[in-house]
MOPAC internal coordinates of N, CA, C and O (Angstrom, degrees):
PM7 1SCF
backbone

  N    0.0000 0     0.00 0     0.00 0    0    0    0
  C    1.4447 1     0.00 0     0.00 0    1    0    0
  C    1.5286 1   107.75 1     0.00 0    2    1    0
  O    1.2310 1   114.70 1   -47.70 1    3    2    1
  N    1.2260 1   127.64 1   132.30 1    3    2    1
  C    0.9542 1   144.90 1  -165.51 1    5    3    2
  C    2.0516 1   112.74 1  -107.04 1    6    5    3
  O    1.2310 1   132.40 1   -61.27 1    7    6    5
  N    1.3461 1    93.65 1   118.73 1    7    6    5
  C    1.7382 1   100.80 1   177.74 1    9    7    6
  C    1.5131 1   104.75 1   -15.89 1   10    9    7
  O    1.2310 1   124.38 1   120.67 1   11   10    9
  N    1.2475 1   109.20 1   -59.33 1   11   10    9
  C    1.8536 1    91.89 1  -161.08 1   13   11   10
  C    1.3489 1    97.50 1   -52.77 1   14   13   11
  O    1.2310 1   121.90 1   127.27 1   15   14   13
  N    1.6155 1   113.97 1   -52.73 1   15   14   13
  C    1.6834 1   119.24 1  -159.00 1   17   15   14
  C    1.6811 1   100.68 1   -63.74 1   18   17   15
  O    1.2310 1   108.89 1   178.70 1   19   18   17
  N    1.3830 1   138.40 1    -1.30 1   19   18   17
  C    1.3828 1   142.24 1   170.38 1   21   19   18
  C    1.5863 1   102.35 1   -73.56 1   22   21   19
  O    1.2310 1   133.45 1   116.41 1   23   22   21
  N    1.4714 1    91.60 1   -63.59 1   23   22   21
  C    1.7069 1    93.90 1  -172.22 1   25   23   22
  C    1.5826 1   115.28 1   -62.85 1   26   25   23
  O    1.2310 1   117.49 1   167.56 1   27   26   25
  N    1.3638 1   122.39 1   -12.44 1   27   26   25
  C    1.6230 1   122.52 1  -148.70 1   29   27   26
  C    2.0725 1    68.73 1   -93.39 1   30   29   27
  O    1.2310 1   120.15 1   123.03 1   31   30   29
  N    1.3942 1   117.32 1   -56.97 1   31   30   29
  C    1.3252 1   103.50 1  -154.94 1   33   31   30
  C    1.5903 1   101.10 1   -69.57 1   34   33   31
  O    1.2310 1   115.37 1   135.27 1   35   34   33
  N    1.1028 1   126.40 1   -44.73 1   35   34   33
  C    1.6180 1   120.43 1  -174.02 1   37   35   34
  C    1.8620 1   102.84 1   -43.81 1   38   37   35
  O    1.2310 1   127.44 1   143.39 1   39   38   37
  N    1.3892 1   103.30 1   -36.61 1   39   38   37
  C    1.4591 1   105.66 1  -173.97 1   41   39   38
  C    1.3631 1   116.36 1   -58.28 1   42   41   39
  O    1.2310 1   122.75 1   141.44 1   43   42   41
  N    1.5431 1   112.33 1   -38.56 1   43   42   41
  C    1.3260 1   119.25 1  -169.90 1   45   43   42
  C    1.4003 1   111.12 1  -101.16 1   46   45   43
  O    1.2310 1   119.78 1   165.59 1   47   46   45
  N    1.4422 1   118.02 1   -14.41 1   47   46   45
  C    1.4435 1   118.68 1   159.57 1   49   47   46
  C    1.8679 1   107.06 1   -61.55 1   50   49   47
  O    1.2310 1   119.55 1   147.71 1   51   50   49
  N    1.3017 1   118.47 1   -32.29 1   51   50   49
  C    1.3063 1   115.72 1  -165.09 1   53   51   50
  C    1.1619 1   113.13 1   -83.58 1   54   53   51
  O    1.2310 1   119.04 1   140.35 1   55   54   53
  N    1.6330 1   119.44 1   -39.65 1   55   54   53
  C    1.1621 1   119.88 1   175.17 1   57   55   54
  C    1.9840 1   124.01 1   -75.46 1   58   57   55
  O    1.2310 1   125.73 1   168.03 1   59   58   57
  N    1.3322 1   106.59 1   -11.97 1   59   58   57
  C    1.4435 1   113.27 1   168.47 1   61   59   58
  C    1.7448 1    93.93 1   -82.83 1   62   61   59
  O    1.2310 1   123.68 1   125.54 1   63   62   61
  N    1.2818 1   110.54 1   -54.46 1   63   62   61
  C    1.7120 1    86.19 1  -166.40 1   65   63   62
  C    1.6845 1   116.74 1   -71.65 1   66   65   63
  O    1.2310 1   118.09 1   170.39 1   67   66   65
  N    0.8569 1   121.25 1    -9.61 1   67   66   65
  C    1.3018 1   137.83 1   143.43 1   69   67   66
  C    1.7722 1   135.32 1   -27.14 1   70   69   67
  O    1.2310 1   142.14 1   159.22 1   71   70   69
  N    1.3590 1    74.61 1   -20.78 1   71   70   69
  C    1.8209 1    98.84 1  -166.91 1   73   71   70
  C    1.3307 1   119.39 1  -115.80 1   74   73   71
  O    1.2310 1   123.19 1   -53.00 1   75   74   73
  N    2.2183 1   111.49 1   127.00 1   75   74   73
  C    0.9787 1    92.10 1  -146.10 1   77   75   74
  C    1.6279 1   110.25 1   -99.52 1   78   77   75
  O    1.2310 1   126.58 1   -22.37 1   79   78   77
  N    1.0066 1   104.95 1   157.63 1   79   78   77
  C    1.8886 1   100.15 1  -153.30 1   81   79   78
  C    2.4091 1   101.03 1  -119.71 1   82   81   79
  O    1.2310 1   145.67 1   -61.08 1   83   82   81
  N    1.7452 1    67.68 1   118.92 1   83   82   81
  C    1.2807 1    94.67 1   165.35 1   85   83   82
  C    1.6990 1   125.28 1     3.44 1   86   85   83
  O    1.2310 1   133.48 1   111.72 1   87   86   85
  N    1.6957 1    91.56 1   -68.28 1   87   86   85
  C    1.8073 1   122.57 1  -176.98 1   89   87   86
  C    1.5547 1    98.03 1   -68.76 1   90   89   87
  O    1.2310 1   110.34 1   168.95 1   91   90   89
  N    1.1876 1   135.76 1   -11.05 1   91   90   89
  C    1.2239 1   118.30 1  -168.59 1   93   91   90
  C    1.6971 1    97.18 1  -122.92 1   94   93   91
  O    1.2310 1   120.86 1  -131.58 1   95   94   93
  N    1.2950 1   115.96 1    48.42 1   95   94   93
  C    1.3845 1   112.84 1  -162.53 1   97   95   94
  C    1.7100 1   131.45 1    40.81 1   98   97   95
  O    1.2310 1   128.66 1  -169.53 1   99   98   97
  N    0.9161 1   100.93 1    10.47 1   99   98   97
  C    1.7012 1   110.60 1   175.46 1  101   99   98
  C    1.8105 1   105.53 1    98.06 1  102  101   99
  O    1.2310 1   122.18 1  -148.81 1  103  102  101
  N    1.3179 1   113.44 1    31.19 1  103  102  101
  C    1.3504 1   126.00 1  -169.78 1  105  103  102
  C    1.4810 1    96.64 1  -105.58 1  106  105  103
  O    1.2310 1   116.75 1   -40.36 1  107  106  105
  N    1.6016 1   123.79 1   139.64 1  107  106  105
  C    1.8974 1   120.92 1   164.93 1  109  107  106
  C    1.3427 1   103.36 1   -70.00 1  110  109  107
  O    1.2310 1   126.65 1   -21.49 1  111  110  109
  N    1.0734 1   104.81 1   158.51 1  111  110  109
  C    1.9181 1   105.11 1   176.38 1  113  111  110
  C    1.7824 1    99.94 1   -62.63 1  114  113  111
  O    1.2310 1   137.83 1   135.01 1  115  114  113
  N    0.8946 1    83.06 1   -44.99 1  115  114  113
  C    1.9159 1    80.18 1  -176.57 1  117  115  114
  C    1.9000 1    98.03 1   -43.70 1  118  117  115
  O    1.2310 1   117.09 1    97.97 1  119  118  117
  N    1.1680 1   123.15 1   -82.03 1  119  118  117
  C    1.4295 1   103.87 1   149.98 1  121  119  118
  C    1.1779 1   137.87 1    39.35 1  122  121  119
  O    1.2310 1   119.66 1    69.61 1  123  122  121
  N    1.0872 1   118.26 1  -110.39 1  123  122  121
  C    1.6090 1   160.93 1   167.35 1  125  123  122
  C    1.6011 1    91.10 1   -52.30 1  126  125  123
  O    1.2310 1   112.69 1   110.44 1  127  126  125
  N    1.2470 1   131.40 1   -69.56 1  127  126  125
  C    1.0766 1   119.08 1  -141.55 1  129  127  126
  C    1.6815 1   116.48 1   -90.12 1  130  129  127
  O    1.2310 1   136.42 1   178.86 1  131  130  129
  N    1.7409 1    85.82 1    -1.14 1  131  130  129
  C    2.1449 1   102.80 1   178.35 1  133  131  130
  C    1.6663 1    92.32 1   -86.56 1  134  133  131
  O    1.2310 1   116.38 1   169.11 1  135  134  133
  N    1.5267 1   124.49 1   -10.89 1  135  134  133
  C    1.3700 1   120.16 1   174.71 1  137  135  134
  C    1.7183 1   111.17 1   -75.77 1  138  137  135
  O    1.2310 1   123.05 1   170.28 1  139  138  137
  N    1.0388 1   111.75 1    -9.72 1  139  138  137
  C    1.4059 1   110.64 1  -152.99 1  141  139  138
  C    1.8307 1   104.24 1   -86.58 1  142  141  139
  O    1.2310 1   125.79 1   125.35 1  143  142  141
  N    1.3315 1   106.48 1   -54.65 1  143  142  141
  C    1.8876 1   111.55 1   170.13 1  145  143  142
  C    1.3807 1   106.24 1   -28.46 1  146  145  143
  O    1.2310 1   117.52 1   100.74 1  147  146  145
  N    1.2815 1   122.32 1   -79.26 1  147  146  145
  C    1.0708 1   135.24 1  -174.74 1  149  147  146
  C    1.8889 1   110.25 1    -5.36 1  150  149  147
  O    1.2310 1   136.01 1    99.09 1  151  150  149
  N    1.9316 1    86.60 1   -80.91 1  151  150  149
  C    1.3653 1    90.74 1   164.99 1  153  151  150
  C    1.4231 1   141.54 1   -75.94 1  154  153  151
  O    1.2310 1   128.14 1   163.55 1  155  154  153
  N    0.8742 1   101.93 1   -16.45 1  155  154  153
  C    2.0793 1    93.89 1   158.09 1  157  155  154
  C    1.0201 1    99.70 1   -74.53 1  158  157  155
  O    1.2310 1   115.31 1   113.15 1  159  158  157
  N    0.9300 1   126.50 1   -66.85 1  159  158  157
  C    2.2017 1   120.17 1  -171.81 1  161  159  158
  C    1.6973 1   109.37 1   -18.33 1  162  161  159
  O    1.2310 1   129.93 1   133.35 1  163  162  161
  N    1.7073 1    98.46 1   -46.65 1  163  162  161
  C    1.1345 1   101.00 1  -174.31 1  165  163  162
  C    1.7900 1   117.80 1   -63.49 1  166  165  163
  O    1.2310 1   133.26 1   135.28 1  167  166  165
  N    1.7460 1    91.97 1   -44.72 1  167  166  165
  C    1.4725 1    99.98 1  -167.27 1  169  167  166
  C    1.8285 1    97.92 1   -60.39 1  170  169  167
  O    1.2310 1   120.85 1   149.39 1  171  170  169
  N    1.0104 1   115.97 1   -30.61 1  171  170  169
  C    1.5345 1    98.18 1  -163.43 1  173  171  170
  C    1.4193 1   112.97 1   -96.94 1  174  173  171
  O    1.2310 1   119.02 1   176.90 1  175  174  173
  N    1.4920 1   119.47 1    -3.10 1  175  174  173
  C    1.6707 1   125.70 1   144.35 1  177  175  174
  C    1.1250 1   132.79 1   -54.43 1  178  177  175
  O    1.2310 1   124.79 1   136.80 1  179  178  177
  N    1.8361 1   108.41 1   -43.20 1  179  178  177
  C    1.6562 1   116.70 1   174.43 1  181  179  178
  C    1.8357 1    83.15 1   -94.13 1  182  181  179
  O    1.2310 1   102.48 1   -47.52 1  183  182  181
  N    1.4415 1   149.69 1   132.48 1  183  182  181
  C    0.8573 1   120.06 1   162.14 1  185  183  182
  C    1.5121 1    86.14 1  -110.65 1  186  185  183
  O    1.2310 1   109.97 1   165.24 1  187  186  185
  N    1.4360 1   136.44 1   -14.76 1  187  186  185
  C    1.8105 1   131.36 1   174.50 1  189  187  186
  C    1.6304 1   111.73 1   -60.01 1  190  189  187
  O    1.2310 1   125.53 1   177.27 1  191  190  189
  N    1.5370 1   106.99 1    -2.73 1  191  190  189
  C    1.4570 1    91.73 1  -176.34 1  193  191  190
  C    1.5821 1   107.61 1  -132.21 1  194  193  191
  O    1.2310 1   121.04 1   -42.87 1  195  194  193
  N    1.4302 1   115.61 1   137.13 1  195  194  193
  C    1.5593 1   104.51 1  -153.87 1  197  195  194
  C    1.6915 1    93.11 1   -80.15 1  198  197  195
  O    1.2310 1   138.65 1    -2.46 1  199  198  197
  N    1.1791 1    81.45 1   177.54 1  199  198  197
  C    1.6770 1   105.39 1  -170.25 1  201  199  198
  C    1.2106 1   109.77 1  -128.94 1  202  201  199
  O    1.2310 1   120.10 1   180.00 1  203  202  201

């Protein structure tokens, strides 16, 4: 694979994940997925209480 063909796919990996999808209530994964720390942080502070 050749540099350009690196950058052409990173490009199009970025611009699909970029995109906001249906299944995730119309949220980008980026989105959704800056929600997620939050709650593990939590789960592994209480770790006596399930999560």
């Amino acid at each position: 694979m050749t540099l350009l063909d690196v950058r052409a796919a990173v490009a199009v990996a970025a611009e699909l994940n970029a995109r906001p999808r249906e299944t995730l209530g119309w949220e980008t994964l980026a989105e959704r997925l800056s929600t997620l720390p939050a709650t593990s942080n939590q789960c592994r502070i209480r770790q006596r209480s399930p999560c």
